[in-house]
C-alpha positions in Angstrom: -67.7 -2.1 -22.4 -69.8 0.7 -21.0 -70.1 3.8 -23.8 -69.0 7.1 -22.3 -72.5 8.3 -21.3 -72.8 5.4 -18.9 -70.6 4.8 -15.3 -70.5 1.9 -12.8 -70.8 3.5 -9.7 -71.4 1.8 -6.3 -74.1 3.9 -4.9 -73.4 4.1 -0.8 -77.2 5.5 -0.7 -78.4 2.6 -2.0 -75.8 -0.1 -1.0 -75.5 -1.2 -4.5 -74.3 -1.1 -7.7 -75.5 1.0 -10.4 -74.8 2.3 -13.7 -75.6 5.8 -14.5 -76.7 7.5 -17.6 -78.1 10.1 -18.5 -81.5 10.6 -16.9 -81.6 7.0 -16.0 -80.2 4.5 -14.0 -80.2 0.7 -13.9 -79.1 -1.3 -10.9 -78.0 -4.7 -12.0 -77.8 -7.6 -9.5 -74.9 -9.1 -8.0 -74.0 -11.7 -10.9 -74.4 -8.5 -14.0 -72.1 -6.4 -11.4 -69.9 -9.1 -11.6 -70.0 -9.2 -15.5 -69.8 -5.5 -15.9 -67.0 -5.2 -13.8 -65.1 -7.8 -16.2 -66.3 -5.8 -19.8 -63.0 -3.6 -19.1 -62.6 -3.2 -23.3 -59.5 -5.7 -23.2 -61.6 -9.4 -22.3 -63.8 -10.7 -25.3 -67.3 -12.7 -24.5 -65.7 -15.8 -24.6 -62.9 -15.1 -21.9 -65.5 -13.4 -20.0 -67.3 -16.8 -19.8 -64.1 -18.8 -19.6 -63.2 -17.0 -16.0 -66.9 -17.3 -14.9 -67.1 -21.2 -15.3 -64.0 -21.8 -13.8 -65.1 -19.5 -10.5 -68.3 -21.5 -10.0 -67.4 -25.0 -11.7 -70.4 -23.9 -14.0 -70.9 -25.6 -17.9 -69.2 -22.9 -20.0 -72.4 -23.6 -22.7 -74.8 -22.9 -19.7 -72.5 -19.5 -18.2 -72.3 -18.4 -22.0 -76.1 -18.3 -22.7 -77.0 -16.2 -19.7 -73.6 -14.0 -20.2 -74.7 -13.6 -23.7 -78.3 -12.6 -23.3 -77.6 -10.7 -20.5 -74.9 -8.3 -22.8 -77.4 -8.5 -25.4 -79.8 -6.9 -23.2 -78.0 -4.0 -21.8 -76.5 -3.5 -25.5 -80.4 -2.8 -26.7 -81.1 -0.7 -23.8 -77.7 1.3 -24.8 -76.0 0.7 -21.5 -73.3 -1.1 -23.5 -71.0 -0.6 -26.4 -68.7 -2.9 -28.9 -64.9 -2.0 -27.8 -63.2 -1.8 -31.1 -59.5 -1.3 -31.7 -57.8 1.8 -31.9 -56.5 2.6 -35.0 -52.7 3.1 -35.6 
């Protein structure tokens, strides 16, 4: 999921998605905006990849890599954080 710092925000100056941050932005392409959208803090990576294949009749090995590497990215650039459970 996105930390707190960071927002998905359509930008209607740009026509596209982008998430904001402070002093930076990133504007994924369509397929991340897709992804992001789904990294709501209650889907895991594999149901994330699950729902992908079956929307393009896609191998789920071949989904998983790119979903993978393309969380891992963002996660190193710290435009994504681990959603961990609430304690209670």
């Amino acid at each position: 999921m996105l930390p707190r710092h960071a927002k998905l925000k359509f930008d209607e100056t740009r026509q596209r998605w982008v998430i904001l941050a402070p002093e930076r932005v990133l504007a994924p392409d369509d397929i991340a905006v897709e992804i992001l959208q789904l990294c709501d803090g209650q889907r895991g990576v594999a149901q994330i990849v699950d729902q992908l294949a079956a929307k393009y009749a896609a191998p789920r090995d071949a989904i998983g890599t790119d979903v993978i590497a393309m969380l891992q990215d963002l996660a190193d650039k710290g435009f994504l954080t681990e959603a961990r459970e609430k304690d209670t």
